[in-house]
NUSEVO-267773 format. One record per residue: x, y, z of N, C-alpha, C in turn; residue in one letter; residue number from 0. Coordinates in nm, 2 decimals. Each point is the difference from the previous one (the first is absolute). Example, Ala and Ser with C-alpha at 12.3 -4.5 7.8 and 13.67 -1.06 7.14 Angstrom:
REC     nc1     nc2     nc3    cac1    cac2    cac3     cc1     cc2     cc3  r    k
REC    1.32   -0.57    0.78   -0.09    0.12    0.00    0.09    0.12    0.00  A    0
REC   -0.04    0.11   -0.07    0.09    0.11    0.00   -0.08    0.11    0.08  S    1
***
This chain:
REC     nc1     nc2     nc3    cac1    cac2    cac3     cc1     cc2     cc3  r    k
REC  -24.55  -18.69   -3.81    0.06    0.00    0.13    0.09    0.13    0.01  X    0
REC   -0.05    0.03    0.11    0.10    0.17   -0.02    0.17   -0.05    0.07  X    1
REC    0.08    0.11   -0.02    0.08   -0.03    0.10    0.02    0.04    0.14  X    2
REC   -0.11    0.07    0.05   -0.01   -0.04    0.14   -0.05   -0.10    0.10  X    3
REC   -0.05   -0.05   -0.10   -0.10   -0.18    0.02    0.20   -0.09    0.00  X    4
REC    0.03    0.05   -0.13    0.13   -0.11   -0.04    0.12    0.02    0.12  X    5
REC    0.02    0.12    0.08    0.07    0.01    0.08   -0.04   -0.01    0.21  X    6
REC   -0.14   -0.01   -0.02   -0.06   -0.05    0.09   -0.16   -0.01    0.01  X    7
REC   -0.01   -0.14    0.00   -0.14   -0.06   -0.01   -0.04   -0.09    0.12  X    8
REC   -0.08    0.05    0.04   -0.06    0.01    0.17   -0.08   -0.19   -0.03  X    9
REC   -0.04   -0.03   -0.08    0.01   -0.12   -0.06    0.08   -0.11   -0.02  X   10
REC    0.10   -0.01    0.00    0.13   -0.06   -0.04    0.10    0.03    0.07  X   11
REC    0.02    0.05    0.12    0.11    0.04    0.10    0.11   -0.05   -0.06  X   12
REC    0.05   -0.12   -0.08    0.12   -0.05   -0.02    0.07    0.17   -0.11  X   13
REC   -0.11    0.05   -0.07    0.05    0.03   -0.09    0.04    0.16    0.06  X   14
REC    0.01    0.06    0.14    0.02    0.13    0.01    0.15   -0.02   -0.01  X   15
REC    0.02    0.14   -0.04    0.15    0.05   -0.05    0.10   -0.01    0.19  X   16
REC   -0.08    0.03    0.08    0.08   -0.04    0.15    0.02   -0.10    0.02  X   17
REC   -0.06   -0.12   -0.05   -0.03   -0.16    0.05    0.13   -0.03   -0.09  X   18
REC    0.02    0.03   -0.13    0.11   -0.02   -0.13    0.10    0.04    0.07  X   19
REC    0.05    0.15    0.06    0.12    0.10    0.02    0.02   -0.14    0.12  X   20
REC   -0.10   -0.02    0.11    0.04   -0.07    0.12    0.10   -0.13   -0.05  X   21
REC   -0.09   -0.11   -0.09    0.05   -0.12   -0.06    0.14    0.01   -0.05  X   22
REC    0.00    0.10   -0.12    0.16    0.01   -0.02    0.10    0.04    0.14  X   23
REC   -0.06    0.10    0.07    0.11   -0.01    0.10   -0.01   -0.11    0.10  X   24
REC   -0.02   -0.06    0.06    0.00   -0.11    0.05    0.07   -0.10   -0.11  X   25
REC    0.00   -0.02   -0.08    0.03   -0.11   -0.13    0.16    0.06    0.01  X   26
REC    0.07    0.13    0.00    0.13    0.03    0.01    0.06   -0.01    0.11  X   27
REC   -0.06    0.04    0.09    0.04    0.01    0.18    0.04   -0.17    0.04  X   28
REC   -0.08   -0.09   -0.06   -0.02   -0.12    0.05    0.15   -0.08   -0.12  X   29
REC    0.00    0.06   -0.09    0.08   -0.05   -0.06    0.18    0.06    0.07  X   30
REC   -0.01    0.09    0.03    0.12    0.09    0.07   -0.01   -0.05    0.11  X   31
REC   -0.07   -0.07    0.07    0.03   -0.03    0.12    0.10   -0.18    0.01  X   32
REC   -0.08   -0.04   -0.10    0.02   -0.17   -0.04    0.16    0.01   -0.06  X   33
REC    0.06    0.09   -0.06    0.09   -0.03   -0.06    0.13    0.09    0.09  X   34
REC   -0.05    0.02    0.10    0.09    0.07    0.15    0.01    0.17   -0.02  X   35
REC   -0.05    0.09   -0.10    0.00    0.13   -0.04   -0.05    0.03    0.13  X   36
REC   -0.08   -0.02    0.09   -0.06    0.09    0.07   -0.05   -0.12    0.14  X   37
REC    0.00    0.01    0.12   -0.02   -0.05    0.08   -0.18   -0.07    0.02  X   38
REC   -0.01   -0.02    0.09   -0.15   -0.02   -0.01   -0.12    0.07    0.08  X   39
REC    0.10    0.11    0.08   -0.06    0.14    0.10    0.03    0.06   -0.08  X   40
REC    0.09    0.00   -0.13    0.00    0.14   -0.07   -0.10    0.03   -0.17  X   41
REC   -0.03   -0.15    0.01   -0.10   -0.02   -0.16   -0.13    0.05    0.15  X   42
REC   -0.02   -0.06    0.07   -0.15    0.01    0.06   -0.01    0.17   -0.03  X   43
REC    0.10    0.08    0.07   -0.02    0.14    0.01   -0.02    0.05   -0.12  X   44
REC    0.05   -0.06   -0.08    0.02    0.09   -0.13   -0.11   -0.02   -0.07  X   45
REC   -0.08   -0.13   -0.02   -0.12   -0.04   -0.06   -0.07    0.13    0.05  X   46
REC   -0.02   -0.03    0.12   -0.08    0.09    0.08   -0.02    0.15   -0.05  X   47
REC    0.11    0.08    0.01    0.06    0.11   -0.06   -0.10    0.04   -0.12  X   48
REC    0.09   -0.16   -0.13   -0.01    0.08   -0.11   -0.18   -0.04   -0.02  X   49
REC   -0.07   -0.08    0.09   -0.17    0.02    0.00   -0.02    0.11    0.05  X   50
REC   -0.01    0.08    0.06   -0.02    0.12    0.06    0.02    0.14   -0.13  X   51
REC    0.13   -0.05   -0.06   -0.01    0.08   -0.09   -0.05   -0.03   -0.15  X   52
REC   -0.08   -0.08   -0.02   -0.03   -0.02   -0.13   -0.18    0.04    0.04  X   53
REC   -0.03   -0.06    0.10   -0.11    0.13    0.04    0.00    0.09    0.00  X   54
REC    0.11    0.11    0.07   -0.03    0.12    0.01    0.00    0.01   -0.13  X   55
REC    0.09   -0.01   -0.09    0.01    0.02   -0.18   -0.12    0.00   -0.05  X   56
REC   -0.11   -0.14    0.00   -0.10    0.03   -0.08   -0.07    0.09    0.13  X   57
REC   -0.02    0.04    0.10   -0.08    0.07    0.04    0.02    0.16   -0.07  X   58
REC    0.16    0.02   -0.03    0.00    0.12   -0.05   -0.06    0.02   -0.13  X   59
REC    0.07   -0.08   -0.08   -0.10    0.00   -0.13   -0.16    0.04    0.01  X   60
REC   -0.05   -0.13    0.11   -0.15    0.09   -0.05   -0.01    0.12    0.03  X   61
REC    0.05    0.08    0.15    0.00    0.14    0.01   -0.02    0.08   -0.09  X   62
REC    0.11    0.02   -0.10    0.06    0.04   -0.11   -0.10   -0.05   -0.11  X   63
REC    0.01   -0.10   -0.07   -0.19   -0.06   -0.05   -0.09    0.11    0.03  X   64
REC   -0.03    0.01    0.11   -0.14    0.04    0.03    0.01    0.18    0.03  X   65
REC    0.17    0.05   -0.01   -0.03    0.12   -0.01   -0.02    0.06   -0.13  X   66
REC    0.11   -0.12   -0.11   -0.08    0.04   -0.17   -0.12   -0.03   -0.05  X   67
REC   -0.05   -0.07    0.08   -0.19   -0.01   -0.06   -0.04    0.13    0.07  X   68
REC    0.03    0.07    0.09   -0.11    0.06    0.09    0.03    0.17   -0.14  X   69
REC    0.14   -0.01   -0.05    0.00    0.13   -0.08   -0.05   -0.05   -0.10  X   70
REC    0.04   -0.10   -0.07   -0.03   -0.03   -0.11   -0.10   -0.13   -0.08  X   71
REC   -0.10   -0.02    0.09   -0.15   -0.10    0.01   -0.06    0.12   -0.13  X   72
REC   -0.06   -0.05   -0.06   -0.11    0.06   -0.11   -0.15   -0.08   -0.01  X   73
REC   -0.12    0.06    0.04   -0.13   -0.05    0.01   -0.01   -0.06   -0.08  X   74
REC   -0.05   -0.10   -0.05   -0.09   -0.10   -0.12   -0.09    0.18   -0.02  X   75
REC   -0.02   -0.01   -0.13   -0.09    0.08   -0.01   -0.13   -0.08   -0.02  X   76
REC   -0.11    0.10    0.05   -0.16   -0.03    0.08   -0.03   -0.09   -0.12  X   77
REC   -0.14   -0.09   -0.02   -0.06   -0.08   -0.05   -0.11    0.15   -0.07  X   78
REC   -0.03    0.00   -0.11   -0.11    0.11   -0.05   -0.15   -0.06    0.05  X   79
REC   -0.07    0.08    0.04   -0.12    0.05    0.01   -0.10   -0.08   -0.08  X   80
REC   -0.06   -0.11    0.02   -0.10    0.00   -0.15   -0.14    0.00    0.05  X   81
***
Protein backbone atom coordinates (compact mmCIF):
# COMPACT_ATOMS: atom_id res chain seq x y z
CA UNK A 1 0.00 0.00 0.00
CA UNK A 2 1.65 3.10 -1.04
CA UNK A 3 1.16 6.27 0.75
CA UNK A 4 -0.81 7.84 -1.71
CA UNK A 5 -3.44 5.05 -1.59
CA UNK A 6 -2.87 5.62 2.65
CA UNK A 7 -3.61 9.35 2.34
CA UNK A 8 -6.42 9.06 -0.24
CA UNK A 9 -8.18 6.06 -1.45
CA UNK A 10 -10.92 6.60 -3.89
CA UNK A 11 -12.16 3.20 -2.34
CA UNK A 12 -12.68 3.93 1.17
CA UNK A 13 -13.62 7.72 1.21
CA UNK A 14 -13.73 7.41 5.08
CA UNK A 15 -10.08 7.17 4.86
CA UNK A 16 -9.07 10.65 2.82
CA UNK A 17 -6.83 13.02 4.71
CA UNK A 18 -9.90 15.92 3.93
CA UNK A 19 -12.70 13.75 5.30
CA UNK A 20 -10.13 13.26 8.79
CA UNK A 21 -8.89 17.27 8.73
CA UNK A 22 -12.99 17.98 8.24
CA UNK A 23 -13.99 15.31 11.33
CA UNK A 24 -11.41 16.73 13.75
CA UNK A 25 -12.59 20.14 12.99
CA UNK A 26 -16.12 19.77 13.47
CA UNK A 27 -15.32 17.41 16.63
CA UNK A 28 -13.51 20.92 18.18
CA UNK A 29 -15.90 23.57 16.74
CA UNK A 30 -18.83 21.46 18.20
CA UNK A 31 -17.18 21.04 21.36
CA UNK A 32 -16.37 25.07 21.63
CA UNK A 33 -19.60 25.75 20.92
CA UNK A 34 -21.35 23.28 23.66
CA UNK A 35 -19.29 24.52 26.39
CA UNK A 36 -20.31 28.49 25.42
CA UNK A 37 -16.43 29.32 23.77
CA UNK A 38 -18.05 30.31 20.63
CA UNK A 39 -21.66 31.00 19.60
CA UNK A 40 -23.58 28.83 17.21
CA UNK A 41 -23.26 31.44 14.02
CA UNK A 42 -19.75 31.61 14.95
CA UNK A 43 -18.70 27.56 15.10
CA UNK A 44 -20.95 27.30 11.77
CA UNK A 45 -18.59 29.93 10.04
CA UNK A 46 -15.65 28.74 11.29
CA UNK A 47 -16.23 24.98 10.52
CA UNK A 48 -16.82 26.29 7.25
CA UNK A 49 -13.68 28.38 7.01
CA UNK A 50 -11.34 25.96 8.48
CA UNK A 51 -12.99 23.15 5.50
CA UNK A 52 -12.14 25.37 2.87
CA UNK A 53 -8.78 25.53 4.18
CA UNK A 54 -7.76 22.13 4.77
CA UNK A 55 -8.54 21.72 1.07
CA UNK A 56 -6.87 24.34 -0.33
CA UNK A 57 -3.75 22.63 1.91
CA UNK A 58 -3.90 19.28 0.48
CA UNK A 59 -4.68 20.78 -2.95
CA UNK A 60 -1.33 22.60 -2.56
CA UNK A 61 0.62 19.69 -1.65
CA UNK A 62 -0.31 17.83 -4.59
CA UNK A 63 0.69 20.91 -6.78
CA UNK A 64 3.95 20.80 -5.25
CA UNK A 65 3.91 16.59 -5.35
CA UNK A 66 3.51 16.75 -8.91
CA UNK A 67 5.97 19.53 -9.56
CA UNK A 68 8.85 17.09 -7.83
CA UNK A 69 7.93 14.11 -9.82
CA UNK A 70 7.78 16.08 -13.04
CA UNK A 71 11.87 17.07 -12.27
CA UNK A 72 12.64 14.30 -10.54
CA UNK A 73 10.39 10.91 -11.97
CA UNK A 74 13.17 8.30 -13.21
CA UNK A 75 11.97 5.60 -16.06
CA UNK A 76 11.78 1.93 -14.91
CA UNK A 77 14.52 0.95 -17.13
CA UNK A 78 13.21 -0.98 -20.49
CA UNK A 79 12.58 -4.87 -20.17
CA UNK A 80 15.69 -6.47 -22.61
CA UNK A 81 15.09 -7.68 -25.87
CA UNK A 82 15.06 -11.57 -26.04
Amino acid sequence: MSLAKNVYNKEVPTRNLVTTISGVIVLVVTLLVTIGVLTQEQGTILSTQLGIAATAVQTLIGVISSIILVFKAVDPPADPVV
